[in-house]
Every structure is written in structure tokens, then in C-alpha cells.
N, C-alpha and C positions, 0 to 999 in steps of 0.2 A: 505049672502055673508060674508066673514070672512076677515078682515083688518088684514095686515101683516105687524108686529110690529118688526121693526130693534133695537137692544140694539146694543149701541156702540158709538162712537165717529165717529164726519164729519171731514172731513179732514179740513177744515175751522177751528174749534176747535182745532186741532192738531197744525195748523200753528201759532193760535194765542198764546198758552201754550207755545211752542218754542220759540216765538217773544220774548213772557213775561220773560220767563229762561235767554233767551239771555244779554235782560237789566241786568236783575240782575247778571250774572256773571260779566258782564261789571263795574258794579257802583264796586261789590266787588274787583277787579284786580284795579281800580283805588284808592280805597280807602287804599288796601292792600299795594302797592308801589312795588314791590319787589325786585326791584331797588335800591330804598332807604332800603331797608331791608338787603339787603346784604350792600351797603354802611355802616351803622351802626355798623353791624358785625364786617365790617373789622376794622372802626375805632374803637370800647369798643376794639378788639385785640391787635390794636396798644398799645392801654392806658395800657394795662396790660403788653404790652412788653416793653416799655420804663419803666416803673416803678420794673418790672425785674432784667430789664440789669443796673439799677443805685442802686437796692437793693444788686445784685452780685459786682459790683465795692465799694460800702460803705463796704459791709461786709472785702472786699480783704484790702481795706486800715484800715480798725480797726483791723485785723491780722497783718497787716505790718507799723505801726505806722504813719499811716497814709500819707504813699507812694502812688503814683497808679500807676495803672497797666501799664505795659509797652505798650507803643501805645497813651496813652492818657499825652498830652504836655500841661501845661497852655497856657492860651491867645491862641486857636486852636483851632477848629470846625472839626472834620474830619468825615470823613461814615468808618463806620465799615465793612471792606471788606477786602478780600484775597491778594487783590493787592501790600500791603504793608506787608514785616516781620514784622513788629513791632506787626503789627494785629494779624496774626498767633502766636507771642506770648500773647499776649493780649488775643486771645481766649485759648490758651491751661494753659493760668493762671489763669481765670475764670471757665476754664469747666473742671471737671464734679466737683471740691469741692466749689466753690460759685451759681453755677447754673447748671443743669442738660444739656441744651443744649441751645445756642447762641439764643434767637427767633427771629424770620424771618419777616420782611413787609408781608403779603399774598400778596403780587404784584414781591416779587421777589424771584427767587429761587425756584420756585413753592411753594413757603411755607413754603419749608421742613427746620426745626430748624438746625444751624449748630452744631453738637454734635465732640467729644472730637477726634476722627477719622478724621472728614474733618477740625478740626487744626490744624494737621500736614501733614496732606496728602498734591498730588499736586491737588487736586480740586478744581477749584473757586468757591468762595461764596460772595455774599454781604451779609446783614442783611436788608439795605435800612433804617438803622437809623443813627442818628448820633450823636457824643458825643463833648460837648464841656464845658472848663472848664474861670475860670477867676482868674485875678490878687488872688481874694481872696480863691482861691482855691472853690469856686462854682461850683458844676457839675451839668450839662445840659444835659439831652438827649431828641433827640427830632424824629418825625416821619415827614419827610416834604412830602411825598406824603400822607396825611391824604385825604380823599375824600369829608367828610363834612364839619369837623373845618379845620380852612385854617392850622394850622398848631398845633400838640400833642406834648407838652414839659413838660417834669417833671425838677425840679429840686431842688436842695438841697444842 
């Protein structure tokens, strides 16, 4: 009589390999974050656009003896946004010969940089950062919707 020999896998095997896969995708999504992964993102982007936007105003006022840019008042904290003319000159005097284009919070504006076009145009823009300066002529800019540090300030 001849014994009939099945190669293959039991479904029991099957289910316990999937179980197994499963943990382990699970530990790596938790371990991965990617939540906090983008959080990160966004704030290194912030840090690099406020450090930007205060390299494009230093460079404006070592061209202008050290004046600033129209829009930015001692002893004033203000957001960099469309709302005000002052802004709109303040961005069309920064861009495109101190900086390429305005950068953006990634929370506002879709993201999208404000570039030399939408400072004069009639399109709203915020940037979602803000500039402030002091008595000793100290400029501040700062990112207050950061997600991780409570709040991204450069200053100089």
C-alpha cells in the first residue's frame, strides 16, 4: 500500500506566519512614528526658514545702512502676511535680490513660497512667521505654530 505524502503548508501554519508578520509590522509603525516623522519635517523646515527670512533682512539692511525693510517697526512683533501694505513692500524688497522667494509655514498657504509675483499681485498670503525687533535694534524671527519645540526663534 503506498502512503500519500502532501508537500505544502497547513493552513494553521499559514495563519500563525501572518500572526507573526502582523506583530512585527505593528512594533515597526510604532517604533517608526510617522507622525512624529513628519512633525520633525516640518519643524528642521521651519528652522531653516526663519534663519532665511532674518539672513534676507541682515543682508537688506548691510545694503541700506543698516535701515530695515519697510514693514518691520522697532519694539513690534508682527506676522508676515498680505494683509498689510507695508508687507507687500517688505516682500517685494526682499524678493527675488535678498531671497528667492518669502518661505512658507507648511501649515499655511499650502506651503507654496511667496515669490516676487504674489508681492505685488492682489493675492493673499501669510508666511505664518513672525518678525520682531527691540529697543536695540535686535531682530527676531520666530515660527509660533512649531509642532514639537513650543516655539522656533532665531535671532540676531
Amino acid at each position: 500500500m503506498k502512503k500519500l505524502v502532501s508537500s505544502g503548508f497547513t493552513l494553521i501554519e499559514l495563519l500563525v506566519v501572518i500572526g507573526i508578520l502582523a506583530i512585527l509590522l505593528a512594533i515597526t509603525l510604532i517604533a517608526i512614528n510617522p507622525a512624529r516623522q513628519f512633525s520633525q519635517s516640518n519643524d528642521t523646515k521651519r528652522n531653516s526658514d526663519v534663519s532665511a527670512i532674518l539672513n534676507a533682512i541682515n543682508q537688506y539692511m548691510a545694503d541700506n545702512r543698516g535701515s530695515l525693510p519697510t514693514g518691520v517697526w522697532s519694539d513690534t512683533a508682527q506676522t508676515i502676511a498680505s494683509g498689510d501694505s507695508s508687507w507687500t513692500t517688505f516682500c517685494s524688497e526682499l524678493v527675488p535680490q535678498y531671497i528667492a522667494a518669502l518661505p512658507v509655514d507648511p501649515l499655511e498657504n499650502n506651503g507654496t513660497p511667496v515669490s516676487a509675483t504674489d508681492c505685488t499681485g492682489t493675492t493673499a498670503w501669510d508666511t505664518g512667521y513672525i518678525v520682531a525687533t527691540t529697543t536695540n535694534n535686535r531682530l527676531t524671527v520666530s515660527a509660533p505654530q512649531a509642532e514639537i519645540a513650543t516655539t522656533i526663534f532665531v535671532t540676531r
